[in-house]
C-alpha positions as CSV (number, residue, x, y, z in Angstrom):
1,X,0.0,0.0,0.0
2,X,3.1,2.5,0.9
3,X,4.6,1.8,-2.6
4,X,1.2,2.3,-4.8
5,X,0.5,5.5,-2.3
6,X,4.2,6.8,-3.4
7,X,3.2,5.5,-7.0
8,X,0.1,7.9,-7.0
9,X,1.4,10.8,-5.5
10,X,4.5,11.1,-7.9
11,X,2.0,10.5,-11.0
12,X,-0.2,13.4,-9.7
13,X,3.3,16.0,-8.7
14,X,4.0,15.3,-12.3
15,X,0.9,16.4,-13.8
16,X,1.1,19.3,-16.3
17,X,-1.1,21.5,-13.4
18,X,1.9,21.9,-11.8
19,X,4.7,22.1,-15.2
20,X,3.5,26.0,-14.8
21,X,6.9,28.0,-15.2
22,X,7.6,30.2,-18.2
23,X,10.1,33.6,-18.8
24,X,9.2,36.7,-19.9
25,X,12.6,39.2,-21.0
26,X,12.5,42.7,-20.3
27,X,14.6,45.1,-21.9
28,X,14.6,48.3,-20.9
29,X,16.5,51.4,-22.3
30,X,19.0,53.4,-20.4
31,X,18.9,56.1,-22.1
32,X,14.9,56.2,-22.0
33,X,13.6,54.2,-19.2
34,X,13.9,54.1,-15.3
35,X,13.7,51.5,-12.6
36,X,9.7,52.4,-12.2
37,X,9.1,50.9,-15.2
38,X,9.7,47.3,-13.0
39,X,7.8,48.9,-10.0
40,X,4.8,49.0,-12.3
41,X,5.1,45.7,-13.7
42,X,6.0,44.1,-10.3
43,X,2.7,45.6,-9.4
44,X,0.4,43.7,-12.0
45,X,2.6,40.6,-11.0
46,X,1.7,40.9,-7.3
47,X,-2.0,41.5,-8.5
48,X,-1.9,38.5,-10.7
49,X,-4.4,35.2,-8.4
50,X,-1.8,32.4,-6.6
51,X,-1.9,29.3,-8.7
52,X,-1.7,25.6,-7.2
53,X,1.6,24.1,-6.4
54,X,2.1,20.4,-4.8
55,X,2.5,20.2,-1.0
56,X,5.6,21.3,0.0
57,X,6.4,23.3,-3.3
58,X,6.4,27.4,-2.4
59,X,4.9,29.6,-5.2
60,X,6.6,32.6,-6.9
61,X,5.8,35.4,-8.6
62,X,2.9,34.6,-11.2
63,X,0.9,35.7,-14.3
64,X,-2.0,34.4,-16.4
65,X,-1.9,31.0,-13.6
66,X,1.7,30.5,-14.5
67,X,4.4,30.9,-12.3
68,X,6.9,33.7,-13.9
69,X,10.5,34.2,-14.5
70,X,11.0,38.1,-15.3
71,X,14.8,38.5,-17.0
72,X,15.4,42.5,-16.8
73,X,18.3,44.0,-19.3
74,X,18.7,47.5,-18.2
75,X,22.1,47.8,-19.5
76,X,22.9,47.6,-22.9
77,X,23.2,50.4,-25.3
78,X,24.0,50.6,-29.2
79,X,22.9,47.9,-31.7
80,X,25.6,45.5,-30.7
81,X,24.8,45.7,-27.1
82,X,20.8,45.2,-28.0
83,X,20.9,42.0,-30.3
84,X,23.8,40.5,-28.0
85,X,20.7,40.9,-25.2
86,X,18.4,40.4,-27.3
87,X,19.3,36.5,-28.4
88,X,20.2,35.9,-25.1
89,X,16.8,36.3,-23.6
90,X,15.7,34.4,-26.7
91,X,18.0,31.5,-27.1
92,X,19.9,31.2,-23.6
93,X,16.8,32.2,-21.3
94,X,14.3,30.3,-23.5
95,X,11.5,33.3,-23.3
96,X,8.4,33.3,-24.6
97,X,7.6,37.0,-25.1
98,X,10.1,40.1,-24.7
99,X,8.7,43.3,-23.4
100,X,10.5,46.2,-24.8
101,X,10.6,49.7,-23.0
102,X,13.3,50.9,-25.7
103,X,13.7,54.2,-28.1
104,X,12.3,53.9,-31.5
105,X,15.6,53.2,-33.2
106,X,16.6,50.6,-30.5
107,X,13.4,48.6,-31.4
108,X,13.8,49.1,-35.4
109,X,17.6,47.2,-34.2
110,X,15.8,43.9,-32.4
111,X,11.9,43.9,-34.1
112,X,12.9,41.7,-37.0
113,X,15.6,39.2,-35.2
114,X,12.9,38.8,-32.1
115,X,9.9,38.0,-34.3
116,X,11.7,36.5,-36.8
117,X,12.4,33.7,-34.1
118,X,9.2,32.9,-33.4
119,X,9.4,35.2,-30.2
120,X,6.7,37.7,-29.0
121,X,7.5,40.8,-29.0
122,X,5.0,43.4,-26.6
123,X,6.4,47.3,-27.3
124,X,5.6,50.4,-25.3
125,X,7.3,52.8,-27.1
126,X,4.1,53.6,-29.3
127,X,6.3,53.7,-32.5
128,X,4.6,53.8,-35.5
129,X,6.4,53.6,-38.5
130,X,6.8,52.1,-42.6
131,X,10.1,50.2,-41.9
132,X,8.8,48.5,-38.9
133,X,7.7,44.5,-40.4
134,X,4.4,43.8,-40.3
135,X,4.0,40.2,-38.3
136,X,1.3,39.3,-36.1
137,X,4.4,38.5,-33.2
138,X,4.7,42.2,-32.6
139,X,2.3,44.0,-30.4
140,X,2.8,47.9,-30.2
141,X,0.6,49.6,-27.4
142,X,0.7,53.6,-27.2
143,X,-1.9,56.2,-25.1
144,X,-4.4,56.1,-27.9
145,X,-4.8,52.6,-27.2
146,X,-8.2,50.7,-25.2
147,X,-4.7,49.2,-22.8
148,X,-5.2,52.5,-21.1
149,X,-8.5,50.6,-19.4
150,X,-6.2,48.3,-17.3
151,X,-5.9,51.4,-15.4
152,X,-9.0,52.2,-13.8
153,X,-10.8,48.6,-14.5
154,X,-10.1,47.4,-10.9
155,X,-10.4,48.5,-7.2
156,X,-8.3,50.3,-6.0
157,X,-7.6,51.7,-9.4
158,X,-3.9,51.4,-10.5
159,X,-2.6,54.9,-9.1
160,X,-4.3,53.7,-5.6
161,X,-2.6,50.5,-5.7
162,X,0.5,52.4,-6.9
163,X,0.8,54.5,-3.9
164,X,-0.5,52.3,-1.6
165,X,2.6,49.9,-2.3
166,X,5.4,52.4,-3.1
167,X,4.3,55.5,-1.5
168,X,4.6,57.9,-4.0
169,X,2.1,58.7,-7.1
170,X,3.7,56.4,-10.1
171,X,6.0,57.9,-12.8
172,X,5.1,57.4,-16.4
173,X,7.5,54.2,-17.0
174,X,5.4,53.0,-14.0
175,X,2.2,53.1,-16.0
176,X,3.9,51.6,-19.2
177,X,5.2,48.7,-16.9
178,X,1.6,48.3,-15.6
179,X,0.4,48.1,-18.7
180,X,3.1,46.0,-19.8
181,X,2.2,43.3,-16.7
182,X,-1.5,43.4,-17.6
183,X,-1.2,42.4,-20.8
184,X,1.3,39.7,-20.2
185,X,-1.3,38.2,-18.1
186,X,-4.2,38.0,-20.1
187,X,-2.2,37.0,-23.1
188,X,-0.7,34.2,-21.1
189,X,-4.0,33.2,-19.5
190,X,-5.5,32.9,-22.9
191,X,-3.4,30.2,-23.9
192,X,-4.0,28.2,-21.4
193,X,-1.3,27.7,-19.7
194,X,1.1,27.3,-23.2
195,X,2.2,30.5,-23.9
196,X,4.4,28.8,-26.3
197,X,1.3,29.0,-28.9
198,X,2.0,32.3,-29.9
199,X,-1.2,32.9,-32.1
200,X,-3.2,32.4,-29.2
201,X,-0.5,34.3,-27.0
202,X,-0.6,37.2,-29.9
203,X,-4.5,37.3,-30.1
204,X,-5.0,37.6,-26.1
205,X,-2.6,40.3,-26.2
206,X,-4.4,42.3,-28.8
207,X,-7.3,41.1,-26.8
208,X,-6.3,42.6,-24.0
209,X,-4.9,46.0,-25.5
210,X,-8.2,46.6,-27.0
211,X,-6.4,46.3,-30.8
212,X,-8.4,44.3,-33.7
213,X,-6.6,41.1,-34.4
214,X,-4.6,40.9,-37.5
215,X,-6.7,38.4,-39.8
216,X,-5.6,37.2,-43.2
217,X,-7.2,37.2,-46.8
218,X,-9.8,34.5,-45.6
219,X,-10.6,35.6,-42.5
220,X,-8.1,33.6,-40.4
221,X,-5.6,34.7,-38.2
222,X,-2.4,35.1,-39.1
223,X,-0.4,32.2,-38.2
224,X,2.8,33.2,-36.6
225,X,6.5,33.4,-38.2
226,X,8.8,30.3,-39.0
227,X,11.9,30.6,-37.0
228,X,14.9,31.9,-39.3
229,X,18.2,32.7,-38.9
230,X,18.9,36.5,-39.0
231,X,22.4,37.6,-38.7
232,X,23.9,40.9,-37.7
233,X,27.6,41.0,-37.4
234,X,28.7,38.0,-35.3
235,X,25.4,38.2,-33.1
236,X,22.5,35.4,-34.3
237,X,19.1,34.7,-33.1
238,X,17.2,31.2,-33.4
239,X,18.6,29.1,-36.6
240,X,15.9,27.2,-39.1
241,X,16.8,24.2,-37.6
242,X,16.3,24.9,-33.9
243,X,13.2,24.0,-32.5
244,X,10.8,26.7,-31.4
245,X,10.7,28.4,-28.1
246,X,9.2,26.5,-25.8
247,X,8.5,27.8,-21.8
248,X,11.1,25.8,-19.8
249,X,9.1,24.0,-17.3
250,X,10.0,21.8,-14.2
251,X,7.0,19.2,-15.0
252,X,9.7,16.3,-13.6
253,X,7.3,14.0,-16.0
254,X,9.8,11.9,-17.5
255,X,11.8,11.6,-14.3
256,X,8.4,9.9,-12.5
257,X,8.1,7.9,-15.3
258,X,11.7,6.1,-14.7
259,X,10.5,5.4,-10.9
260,X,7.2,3.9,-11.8
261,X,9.3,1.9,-14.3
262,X,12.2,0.9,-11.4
263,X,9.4,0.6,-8.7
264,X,7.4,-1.7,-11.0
265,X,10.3,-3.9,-11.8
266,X,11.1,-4.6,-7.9
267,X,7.5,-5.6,-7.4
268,X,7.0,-7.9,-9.5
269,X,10.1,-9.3,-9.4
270,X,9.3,-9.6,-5.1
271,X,6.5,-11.1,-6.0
272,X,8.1,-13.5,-8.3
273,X,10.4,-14.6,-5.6
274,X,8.3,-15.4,-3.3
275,X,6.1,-17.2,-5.2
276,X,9.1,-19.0,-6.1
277,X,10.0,-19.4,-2.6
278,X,6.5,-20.9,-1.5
279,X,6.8,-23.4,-4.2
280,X,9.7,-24.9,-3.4
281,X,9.7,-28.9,-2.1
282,X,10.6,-29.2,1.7
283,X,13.8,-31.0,2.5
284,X,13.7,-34.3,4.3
285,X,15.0,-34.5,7.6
């Protein structure tokens, strides 16, 4: 009874309920950003609802029921500096969607490599503009847009909350960060719990943003862009033959599955011996 109680419980811990971890880059601009921008966004993560975690397991930050990873590049400056960051939130930190608080000419350097990929990319720097490519795995979100809602569509509104947590009314890289939370977390919570489907991803955003989704000749939305490799310099984002980005999860699946195997084994073989045992003749005397 011990071992098919230890059986059960390792077959439920490795359920995909709980294989809920993904990473979302930030990159944020020097020159045209501050630290509130993460105050703000911390702020729609600590808003976000607690998701379930197996006993003994302490949650973390979350968004749309997903445990979340925020990696923050705050440092890098000139084109080198941005696609260097750039492929390493996409390739090395295996995220699913970049959130960019950048100058327009910093995101005309990483818009194609990102999406290109196969990588969301969420924008805040309301730049509008010809040479930017037009792919349904870029999301650009400016003051004239319905995002401005998240504001004011909860209680305490977002300034109460704001000040209630920091102490100070919020800057406006606070309210872009806000935004930038808020949306993460409904674009994530549409795909349930896969934010590696980025149509789905793409379409919640948009969703969310109050932005009509980008629908093809027949009516269907756009599917999103094959990963290709894109080159600048010595710097390169995700090759052709890479698989896509997937959210890196600690699901432990196929780790439970080698115990059940193991633990199986030793059962039946126990039982084997000991049926082999009872059947043996008694000696004589």
């Amino acid at each position: 009874m011990a071992i098919v109680g230890a059986l059960v419980w390792m077959i439920l811990s490795a359920s995909p309920a709980f294989a809920d971890e993904f990473k979302v880059g930030i990159i944020l601009d020097p020159a045209t950003s501050d630290s509130t921008f993460m105050e703000g966004f911390q702020l729609a993560v600590d808003q976000s609802p607690d998701v379930s975690h197996p006993p003994g397991v302490e949650g973390g930050d979350h968004l749309g029921s997903m445990d979340v990873v925020m990696v923050v590049v705050d440092d890098v400056t000139g084109p080198d500096g941005l696609l260097a960051a750039a492929n390493r939130l996409v390739e090395g930190e295996g995220v699913v969607i970049i959130v960019a608080d950048i100058s327009p000419d910093a995101l005309r350097v990483i818009v194609g490599p990102v999406t290109e990929s196969g990588t969301m990319l969420l924008d805040l720097s309301n730049v509008r503009g010809d040479d930017l490519p037009d792919t349904p795995l870029m999301l650009m979100v400016g003051n004239q847009d319905g995002a401005d809602a998240l504001l004011t569509d909860r209680t305490p509104t977002f300034q109460d909350a704001f000040v209630a947590a920091y102490g100070r009314t919020p800057s406006e890289a606070a309210v872009r960060g806000y935004i930038a939370g808020r949306l993460v977390d409904a674009g994530v919570e549409a795909t349930d719990r896969d934010p590696s489907d980025t149509q789905t991803l793409a379409e919640g955003l948009a969703a969310a943003a109050g932005l009509p989704v980008e629908q093809t000749a027949d009516g269907q939305p756009e599917s999103p862009a094959p990963s290709v490799s894109t080159t600048s310099d010595t710097t390169t984002l995700a090759s052709e033959t890479e698989p896509p980005n997937d959210p890196q999860v600690s699901s432990g699946l196929s780790g439970a599955l080698v115990v059940l195997i193991v633990l199986g084994t030793a059962v039946v073989g126990g039982l084997g011996i000991r049926a082999s045992l009872s059947r043996r003749p008694k000696k004589p005397r």
